[in-house]
C-alpha positions in Angstrom: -7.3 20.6 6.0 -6.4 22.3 3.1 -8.2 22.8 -0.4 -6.0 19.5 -2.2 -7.0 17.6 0.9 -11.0 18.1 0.7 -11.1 17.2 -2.9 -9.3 14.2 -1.7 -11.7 13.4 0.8 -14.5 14.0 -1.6 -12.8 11.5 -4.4 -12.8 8.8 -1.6 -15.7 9.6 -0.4 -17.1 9.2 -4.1 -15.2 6.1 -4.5 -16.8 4.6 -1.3 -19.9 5.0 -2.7 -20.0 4.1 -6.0 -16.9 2.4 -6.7 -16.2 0.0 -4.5 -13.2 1.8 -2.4 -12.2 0.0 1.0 -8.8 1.5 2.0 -6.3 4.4 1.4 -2.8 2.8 1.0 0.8 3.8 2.2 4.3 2.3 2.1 7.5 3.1 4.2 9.0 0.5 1.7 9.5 1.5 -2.0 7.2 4.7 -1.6 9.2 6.2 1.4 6.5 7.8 3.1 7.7 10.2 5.9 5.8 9.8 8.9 4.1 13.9 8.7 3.0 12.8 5.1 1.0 9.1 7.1 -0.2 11.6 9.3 -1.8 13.7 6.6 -3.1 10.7 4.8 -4.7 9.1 8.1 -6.7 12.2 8.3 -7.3 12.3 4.7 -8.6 8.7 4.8 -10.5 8.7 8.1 -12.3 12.2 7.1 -14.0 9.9 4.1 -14.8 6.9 6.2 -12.1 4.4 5.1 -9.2 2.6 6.9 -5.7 2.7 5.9 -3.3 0.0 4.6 0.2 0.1 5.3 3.4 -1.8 3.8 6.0 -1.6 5.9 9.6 -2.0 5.8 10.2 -5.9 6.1 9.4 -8.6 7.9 11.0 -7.8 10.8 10.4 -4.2 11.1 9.5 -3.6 14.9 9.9 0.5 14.7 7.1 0.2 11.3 4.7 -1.8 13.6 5.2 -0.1 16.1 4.2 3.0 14.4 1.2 1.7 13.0 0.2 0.1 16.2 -0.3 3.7 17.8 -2.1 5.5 14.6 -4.6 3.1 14.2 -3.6 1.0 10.8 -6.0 -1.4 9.7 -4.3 -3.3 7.2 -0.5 -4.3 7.7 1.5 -5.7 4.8 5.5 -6.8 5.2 7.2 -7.0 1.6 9.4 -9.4 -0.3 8.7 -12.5 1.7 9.9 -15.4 -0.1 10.4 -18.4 2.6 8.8 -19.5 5.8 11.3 -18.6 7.9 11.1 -15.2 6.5 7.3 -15.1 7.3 7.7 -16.7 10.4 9.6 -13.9 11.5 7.2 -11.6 10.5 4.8 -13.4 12.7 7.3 -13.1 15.9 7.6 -9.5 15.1 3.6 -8.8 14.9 2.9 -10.9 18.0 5.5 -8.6 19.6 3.9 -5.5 19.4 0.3 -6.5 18.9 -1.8 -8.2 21.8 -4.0 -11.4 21.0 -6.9 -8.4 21.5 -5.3 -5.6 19.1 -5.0 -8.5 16.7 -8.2 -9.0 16.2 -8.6 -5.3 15.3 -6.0 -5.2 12.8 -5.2 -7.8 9.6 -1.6 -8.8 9.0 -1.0 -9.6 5.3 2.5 -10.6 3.6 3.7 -9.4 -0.1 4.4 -12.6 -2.3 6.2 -11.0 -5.1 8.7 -12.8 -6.7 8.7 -16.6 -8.2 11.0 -17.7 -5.3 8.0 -17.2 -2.9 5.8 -18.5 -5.2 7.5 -21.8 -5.4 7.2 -22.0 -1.7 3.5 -20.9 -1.6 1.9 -24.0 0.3 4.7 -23.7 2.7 3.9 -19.8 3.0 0.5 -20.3 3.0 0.5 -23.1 6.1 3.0 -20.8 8.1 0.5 -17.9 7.6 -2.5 -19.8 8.5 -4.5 -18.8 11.8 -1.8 -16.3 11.9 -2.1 -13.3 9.6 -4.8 -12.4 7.3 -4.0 -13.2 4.0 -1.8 -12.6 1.2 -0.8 -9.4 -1.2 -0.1 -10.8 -5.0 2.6 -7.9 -6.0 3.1 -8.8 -10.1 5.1 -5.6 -10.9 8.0 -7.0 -8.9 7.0 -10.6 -9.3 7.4 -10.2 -13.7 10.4 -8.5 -12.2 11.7 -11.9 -10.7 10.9 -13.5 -13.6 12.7 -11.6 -16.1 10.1 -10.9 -18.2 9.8 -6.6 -16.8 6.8 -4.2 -16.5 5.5 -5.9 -20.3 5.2 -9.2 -18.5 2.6 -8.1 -16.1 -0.1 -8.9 -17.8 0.7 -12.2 -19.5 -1.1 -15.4 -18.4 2.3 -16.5 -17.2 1.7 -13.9 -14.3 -2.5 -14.4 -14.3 -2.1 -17.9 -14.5 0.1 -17.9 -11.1 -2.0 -15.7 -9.4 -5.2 -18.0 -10.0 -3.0 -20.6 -8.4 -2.3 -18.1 -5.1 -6.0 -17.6 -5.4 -6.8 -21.6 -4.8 -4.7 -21.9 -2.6 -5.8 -19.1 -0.3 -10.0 -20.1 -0.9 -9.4 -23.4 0.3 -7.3 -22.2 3.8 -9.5 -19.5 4.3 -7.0 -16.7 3.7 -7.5 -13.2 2.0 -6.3 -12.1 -1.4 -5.1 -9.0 -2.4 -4.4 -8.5 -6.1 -1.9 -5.5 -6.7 1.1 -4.3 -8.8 0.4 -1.7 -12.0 -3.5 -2.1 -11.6 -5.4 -0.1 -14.3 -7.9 -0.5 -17.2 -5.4 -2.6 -19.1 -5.6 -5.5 -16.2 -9.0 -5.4 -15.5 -9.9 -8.5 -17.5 -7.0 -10.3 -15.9 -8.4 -9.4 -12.5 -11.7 -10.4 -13.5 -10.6 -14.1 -14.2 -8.4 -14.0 -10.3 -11.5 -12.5 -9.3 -13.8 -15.6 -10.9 -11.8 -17.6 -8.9 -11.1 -15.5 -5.3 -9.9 -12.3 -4.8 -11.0 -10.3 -1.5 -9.1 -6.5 -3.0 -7.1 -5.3 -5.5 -5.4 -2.0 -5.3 -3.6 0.6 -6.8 -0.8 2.7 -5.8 -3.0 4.7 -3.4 -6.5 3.0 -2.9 -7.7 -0.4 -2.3 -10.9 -1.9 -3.8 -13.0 -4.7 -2.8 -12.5 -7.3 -5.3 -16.0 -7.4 -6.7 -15.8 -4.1 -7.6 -13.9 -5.1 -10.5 -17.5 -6.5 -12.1 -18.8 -2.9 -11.5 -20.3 -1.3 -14.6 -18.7 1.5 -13.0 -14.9 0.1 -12.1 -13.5 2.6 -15.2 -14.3 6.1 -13.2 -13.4 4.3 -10.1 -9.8 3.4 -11.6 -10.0 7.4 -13.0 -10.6 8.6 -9.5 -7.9 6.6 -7.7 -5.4 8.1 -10.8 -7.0 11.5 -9.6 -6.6 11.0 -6.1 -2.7 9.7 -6.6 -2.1 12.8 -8.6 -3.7 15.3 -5.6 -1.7 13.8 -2.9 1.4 14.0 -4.6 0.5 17.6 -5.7 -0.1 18.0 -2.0 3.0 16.5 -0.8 5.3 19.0 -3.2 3.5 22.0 -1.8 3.7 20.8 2.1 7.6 20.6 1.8 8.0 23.1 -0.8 6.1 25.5 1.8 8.9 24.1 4.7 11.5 25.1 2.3 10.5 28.7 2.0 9.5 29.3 5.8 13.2 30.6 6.7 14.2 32.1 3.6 13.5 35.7 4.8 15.9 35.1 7.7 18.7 33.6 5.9 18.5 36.3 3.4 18.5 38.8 6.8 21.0 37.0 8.1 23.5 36.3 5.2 23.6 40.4 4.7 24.7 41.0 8.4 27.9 38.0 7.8 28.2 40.3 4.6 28.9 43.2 6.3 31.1 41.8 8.9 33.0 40.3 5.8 32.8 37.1 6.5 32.6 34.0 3.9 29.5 31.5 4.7 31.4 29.3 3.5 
């Protein structure tokens, strides 16, 4: 473990403690994350003490569950999920690769991120339950859907829907996950989901528990995960900007010898 990687240790170790941190949090989805770079942030997250969450690739994505079957994922989201059928083949897919005994190791969540999936919620919300865990509120994408864009996000015609998601998983016994461009600016609108039911919320990186939104110190907590998201990117540019160097030496050796025979690379 290199010198980036203990001070990210160290920040969720901190964050653990005092701030309410649950979870480190990947995505093969929009974030792209190569399977080396999971690899890095399961020891990362494991070394503080914390579980990972992972968004996969779509409902249906066997090779993703597969994957995060054999590293040990604790939390396992599947994006854009908008209709029952969708989500019910999600549910084939995890009951696939997952034993009824791994299950109940692992929580299954779904993304509902756009207002077509909202407007099928109950249905969702049926199919999912005594199925999968619970459900991932995603309002960058969900504003998206709605046309209103990243200045939408925190409008109560976004809060307001998510209080209804929150309902609506209390009374069926479901999680909540409150994500999608979560800083100081939407802490007051997570407080009012969180009056009503949130289990997390998370940000790009890290997952809190959702009462850790009432947390005299939620602020720091926020500025950590910020300072955790920039280290692991930081870490990420040096790990392949090292892979890109490793051979240079030898082409360099080699390109001189072509020279001399006078041949083109090319």
């Amino acid at each position: 473990m290199n010198k980036i990687e203990k001070k990210m240790v160290e920040i969720l170790e901190r964050g653990k403690i005092s701030h309410g941190v649950v979870s480190v949090k990947a995505e093969f989805e929009a974030e792209g994350t190569r399977t080396d770079e999971l690899l890095r942030l399961v020891d990362v997250s494991r070394s503080a003490g914390l579980p990972l969450t992972l968004k996969i690739g779509g409902c249906e994505a066997i090779r993703d569950l597969l994957e995060a079957k054999q590293i040990g994922v604790r939390f396992i989201v599947a994006p854009m999920i908008e209709t029952p059928y969708a989500l019910s083949k999600y549910i084939k897919a995890v009951e696939m690769v997952y034993s009824p005994e791994e299950r109940e190791d692992t929580d299954f969540l779904f993304n509902m991120e756009t207002i077509t999936a909202y407007n099928h919620r109950e249905e969702l919300i049926q199919t999912a339950k005594g199925k999968l865990s619970g459900i991932v509120f995603g309002r960058v994408d969900f504003s998206g859907s709605m046309g209103l864009g990243r200045d939408g996000i925190e409008t109560s015609a976004i809060t307001d829907k998510v209080v209804e998601v929150a309902k609506l998983t209390k009374s069926n016994n479901l999680d909540l996950v409150m994500g999608g461009a979560i800083s100081s600016d939407a802490l007051e609108n997570v407080k009012i989901v969180e009056s009503e039911f949130l289990t997390r919320f998370e940000t790009r990186k890290v997952v809190f528990k959702g009462s850790a939104v009432a947390a005299e110190t939620i602020q720091d907590g926020l500025l950590n995960a910020v300072h955790f998201e920039l280290l692991w990117l930081m870490n990420k540019r040096d790990y392949y900007a090292s892979i890109t160097k490793e051979d240079q030496s030898r082409i360099e050796m080699l390109e001189a010898r072509w020279k001399v025979l006078g041949k083109e690379v090319f």
